[in-house]
C-alpha positions as CSV (number, residue, x, y, z in Angstrom):
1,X,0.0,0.0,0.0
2,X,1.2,3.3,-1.1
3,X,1.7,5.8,2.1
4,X,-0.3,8.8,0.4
5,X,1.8,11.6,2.3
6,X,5.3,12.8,2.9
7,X,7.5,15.6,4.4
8,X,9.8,18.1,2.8
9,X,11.4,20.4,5.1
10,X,12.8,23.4,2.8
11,X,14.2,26.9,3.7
12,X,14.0,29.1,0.4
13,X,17.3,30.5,0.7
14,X,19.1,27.3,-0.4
15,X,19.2,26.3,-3.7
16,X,18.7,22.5,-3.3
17,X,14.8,23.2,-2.1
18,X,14.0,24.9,-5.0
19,X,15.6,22.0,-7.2
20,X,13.4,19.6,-4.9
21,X,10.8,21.6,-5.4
22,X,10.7,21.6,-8.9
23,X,10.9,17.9,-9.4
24,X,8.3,16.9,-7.0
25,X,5.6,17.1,-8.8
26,X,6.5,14.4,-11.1
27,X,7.4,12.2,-8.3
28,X,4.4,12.8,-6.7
29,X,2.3,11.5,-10.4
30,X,4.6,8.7,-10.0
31,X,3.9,7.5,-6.6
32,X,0.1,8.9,-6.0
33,X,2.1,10.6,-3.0
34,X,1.3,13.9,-1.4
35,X,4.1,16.4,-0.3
36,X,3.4,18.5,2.9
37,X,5.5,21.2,2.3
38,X,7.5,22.0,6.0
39,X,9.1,25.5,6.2
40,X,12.1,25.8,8.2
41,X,14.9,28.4,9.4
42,X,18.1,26.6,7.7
43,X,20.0,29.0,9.6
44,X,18.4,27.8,12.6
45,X,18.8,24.2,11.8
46,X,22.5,24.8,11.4
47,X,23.6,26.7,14.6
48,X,21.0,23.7,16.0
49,X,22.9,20.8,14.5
50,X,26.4,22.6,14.4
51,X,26.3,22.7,10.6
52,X,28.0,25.2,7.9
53,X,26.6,25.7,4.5
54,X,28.8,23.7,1.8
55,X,31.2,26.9,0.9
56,X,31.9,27.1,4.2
57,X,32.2,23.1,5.0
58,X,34.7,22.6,1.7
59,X,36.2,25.7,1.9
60,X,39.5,24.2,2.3
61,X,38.8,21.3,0.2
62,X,38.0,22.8,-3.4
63,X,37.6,19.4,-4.7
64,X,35.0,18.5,-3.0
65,X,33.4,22.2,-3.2
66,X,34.3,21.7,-7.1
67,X,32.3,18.1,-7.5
68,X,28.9,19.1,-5.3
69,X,28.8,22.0,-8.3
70,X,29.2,19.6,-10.8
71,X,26.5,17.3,-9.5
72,X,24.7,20.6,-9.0
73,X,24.8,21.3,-12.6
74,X,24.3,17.7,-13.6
75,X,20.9,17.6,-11.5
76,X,19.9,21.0,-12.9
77,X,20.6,19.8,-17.2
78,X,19.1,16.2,-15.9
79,X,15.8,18.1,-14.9
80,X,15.6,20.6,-17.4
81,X,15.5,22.8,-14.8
82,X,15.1,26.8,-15.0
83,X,17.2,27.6,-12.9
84,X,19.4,30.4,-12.5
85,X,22.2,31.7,-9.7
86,X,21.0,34.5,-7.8
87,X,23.5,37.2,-7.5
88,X,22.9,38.5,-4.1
89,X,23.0,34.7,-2.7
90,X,23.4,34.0,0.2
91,X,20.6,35.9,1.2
92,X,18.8,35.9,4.7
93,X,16.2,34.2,4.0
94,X,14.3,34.7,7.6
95,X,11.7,37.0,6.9
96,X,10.7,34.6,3.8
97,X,10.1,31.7,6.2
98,X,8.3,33.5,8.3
99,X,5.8,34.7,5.5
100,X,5.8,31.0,4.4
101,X,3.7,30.2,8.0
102,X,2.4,33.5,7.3
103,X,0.6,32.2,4.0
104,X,0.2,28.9,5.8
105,X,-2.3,31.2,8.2
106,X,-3.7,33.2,5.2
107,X,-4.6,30.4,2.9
108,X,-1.8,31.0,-0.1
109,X,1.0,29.1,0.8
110,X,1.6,27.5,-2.7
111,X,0.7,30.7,-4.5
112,X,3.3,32.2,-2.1
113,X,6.0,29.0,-2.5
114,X,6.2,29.4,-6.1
115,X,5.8,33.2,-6.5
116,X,9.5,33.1,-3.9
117,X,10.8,30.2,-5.3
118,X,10.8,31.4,-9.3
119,X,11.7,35.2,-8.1
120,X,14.7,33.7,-6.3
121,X,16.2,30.7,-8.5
122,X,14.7,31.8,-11.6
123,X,14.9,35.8,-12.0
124,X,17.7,36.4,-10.0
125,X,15.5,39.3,-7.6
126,X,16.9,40.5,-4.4
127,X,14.6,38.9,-2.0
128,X,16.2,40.3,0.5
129,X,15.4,43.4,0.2
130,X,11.1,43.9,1.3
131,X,9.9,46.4,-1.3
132,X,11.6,43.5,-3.4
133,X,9.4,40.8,-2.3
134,X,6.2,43.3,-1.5
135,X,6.1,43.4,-5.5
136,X,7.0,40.0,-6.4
137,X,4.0,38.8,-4.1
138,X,1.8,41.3,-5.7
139,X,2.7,40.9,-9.3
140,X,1.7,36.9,-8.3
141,X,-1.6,38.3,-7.3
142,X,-0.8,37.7,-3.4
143,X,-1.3,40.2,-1.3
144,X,2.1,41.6,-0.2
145,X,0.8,44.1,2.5
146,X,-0.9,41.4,4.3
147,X,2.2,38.7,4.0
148,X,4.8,41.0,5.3
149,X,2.2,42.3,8.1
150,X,1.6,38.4,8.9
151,X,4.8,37.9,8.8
152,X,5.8,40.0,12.1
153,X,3.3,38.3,14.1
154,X,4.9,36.6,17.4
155,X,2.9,33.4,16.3
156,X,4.0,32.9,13.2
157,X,7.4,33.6,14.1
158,X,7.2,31.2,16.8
159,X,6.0,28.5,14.7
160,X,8.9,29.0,12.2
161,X,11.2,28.0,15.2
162,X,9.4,25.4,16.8
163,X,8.9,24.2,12.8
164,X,13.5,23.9,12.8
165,X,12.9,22.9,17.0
166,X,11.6,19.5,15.5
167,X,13.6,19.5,12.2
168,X,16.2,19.0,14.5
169,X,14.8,16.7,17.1
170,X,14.0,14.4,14.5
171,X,17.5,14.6,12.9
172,X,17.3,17.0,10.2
173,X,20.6,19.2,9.7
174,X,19.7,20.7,6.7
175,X,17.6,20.9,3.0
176,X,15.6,19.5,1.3
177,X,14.8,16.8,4.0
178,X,12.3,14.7,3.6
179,X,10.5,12.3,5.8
180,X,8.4,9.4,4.5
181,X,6.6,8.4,8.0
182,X,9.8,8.5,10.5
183,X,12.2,7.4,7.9
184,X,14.4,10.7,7.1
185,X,15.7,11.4,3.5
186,X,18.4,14.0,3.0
187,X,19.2,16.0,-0.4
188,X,17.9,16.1,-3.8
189,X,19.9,13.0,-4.3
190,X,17.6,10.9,-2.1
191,X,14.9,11.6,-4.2
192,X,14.8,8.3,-6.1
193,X,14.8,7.0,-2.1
194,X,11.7,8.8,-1.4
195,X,9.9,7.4,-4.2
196,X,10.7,3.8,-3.5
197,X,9.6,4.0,0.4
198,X,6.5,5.4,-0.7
199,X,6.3,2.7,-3.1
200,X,6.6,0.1,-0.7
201,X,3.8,2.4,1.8
């Protein structure tokens, strides 16, 4: 029996979620699988789990830094993905987490995931600036005003870290995660993983 649900923990500020991202709908035809889409604070996660982001992690191994890009780009061609290097990467990515549990609240959260997701892998905008992201939520037919207002609300910011408080409880250290039942899944690269498990329910 199929399980009919799974997990993906993302943060929108690393470039491996919006790969997931892009490539699970397919998945999801393939295994009659739905993906609950988790938001977390991978910045959180990190100081949680004592993690670095990769350039820091291979900084002073630049062949390993070199072959994660290549597998990167190989993923990317593989997909036929449109995606692009945003030039103000890394950016902080906290207010766009919290207006993910925001939209969660509001009832546009996948309006909202792929309006971020497309302005910051695919057009290169500086979503960290918040006039940026008022009119890339507005131009998607969101409501910007109400997102960012959301956004600042103590409960919605609360749930964003109790959101990375699990993440890490549950042994998460960074994205895409994904969790099929209790059985955790980390990277893009586990994807043909996460389709098999939900194969076997």
């Amino acid at each position: 029996m199929v399980s009919k649900n799974f997990e993906f923990l993302f943060d929108f500020g690393g470039p491996n979620s919006y790969l997931a991202h892009k490539v699970l709908p397919e998945l999801c035809k393939e295994t009659g699988a739905t993906a609950t889409y988790v938001p977390i604070l991978l910045g959180g996660l990190f100081k949680i789990t004592n993690n670095q982001a990769p350039m820091m992690r291979y900084a002073e191994t630049p062949a390993k830094r070199d072959y994660e890009m290549l597998e990167f780009n190989r993923f990317v061609k593989a997909h036929n993905v449109p995606f692009k290097m945003n030039p103000n990467f890394p950016i902080n990515s906290l207010h766009l987490m919290r207006g993910a549990v925001a939209a969660q609240h509001l009832g546009c959260f996948m309006p909202y995931v792929e309006a971020i997701m497309a302005a910051m892998w695919e057009e290169g905008a500086n979503m960290g600036d918040p006039a940026v992201v008022k009119n890339v939520l507005d131009v998607a037919g969101l409501d910007g005003v109400a997102l960012l207002a959301k956004a600042e609300d103590a409960e919605v910011k609360a749930e964003l870290v109790t959101n990375t408080e699990k993440a890490a409880a549950r042994g998460a250290f960074g994205v895409p995660t994904f969790f099929v039942g209790n059985e955790m899944f980390w990277g893009k690269e586990r994807l043909g993983q996460v389709a098999e498990a939900l194969r076997k329910g």
